[in-house]
C-alpha positions in Angstrom: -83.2 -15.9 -39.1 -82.4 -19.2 -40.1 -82.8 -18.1 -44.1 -80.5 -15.2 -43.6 -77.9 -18.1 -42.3 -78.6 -19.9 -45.0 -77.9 -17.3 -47.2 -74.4 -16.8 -45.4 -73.2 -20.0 -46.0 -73.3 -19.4 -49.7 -71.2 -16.3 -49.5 -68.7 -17.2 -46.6 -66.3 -20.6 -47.3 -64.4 -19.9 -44.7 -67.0 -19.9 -42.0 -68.9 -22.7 -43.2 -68.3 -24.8 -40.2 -69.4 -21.9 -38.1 -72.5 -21.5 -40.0 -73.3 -25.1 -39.7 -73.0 -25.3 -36.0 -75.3 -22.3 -35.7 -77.8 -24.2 -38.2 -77.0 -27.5 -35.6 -77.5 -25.4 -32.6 -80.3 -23.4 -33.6 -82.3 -27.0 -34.5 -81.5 -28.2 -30.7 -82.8 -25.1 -29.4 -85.7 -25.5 -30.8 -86.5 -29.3 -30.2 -85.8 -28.6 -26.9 -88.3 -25.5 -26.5 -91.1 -27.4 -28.2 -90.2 -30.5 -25.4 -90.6 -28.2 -22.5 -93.8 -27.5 -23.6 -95.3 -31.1 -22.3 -97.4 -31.4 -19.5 -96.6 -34.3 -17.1 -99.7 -36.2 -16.0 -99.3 -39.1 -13.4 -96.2 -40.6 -12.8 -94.7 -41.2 -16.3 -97.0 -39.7 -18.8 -95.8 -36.6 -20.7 -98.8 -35.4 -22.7 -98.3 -32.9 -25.5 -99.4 -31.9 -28.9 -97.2 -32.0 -32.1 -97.2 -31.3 -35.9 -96.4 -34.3 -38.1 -96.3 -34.1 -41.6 -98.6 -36.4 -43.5 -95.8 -38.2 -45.4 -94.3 -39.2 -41.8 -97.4 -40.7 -40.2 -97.0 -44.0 -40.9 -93.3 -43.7 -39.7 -94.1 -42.0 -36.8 -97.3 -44.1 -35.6 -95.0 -47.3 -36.7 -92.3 -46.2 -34.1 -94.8 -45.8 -31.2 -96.4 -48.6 -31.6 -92.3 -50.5 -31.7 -91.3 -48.4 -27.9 -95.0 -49.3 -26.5 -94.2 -53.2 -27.4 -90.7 -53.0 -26.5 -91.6 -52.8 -22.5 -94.4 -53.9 -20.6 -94.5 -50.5 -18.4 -94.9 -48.1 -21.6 -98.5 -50.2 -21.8 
């Protein structure tokens, strides 16, 4: 679906805005559906599996590691 939008945006000036916030919306939907998908366990603790592309590790394990230090409860 979201290659045949794609596609659309090429052809259709006018409704490139529209296009976009499909493209926008679609995105949130997804995010979304993925976070629903965590388990809570405990009190606090969402547990969950993701995909993360090689090239973002570092970035990804980096920011972790920055909300875990920046408050004692996420210890």
């Amino acid at each position: 679906m979201a290659a045949k939008v794609v596609f659309q945006v090429m052809h259709m000036s006018q409704l490139d805005m529209f296009v976009i916030q499909r493209l926008f919306l679609e995105r949130e939907r997804l995010v979304y559906s993925t976070l629903n998908k965590f388990k809570r366990q405990g009190g606090s603790l969402l547990l969950g599996f993701c995909w993360i592309p090689k090239r973002d590790e570092d970035f990804v394990m980096d920011g972790l590691e920055k909300l875990k230090n920046t408050d004692e409860e996420n210890i």
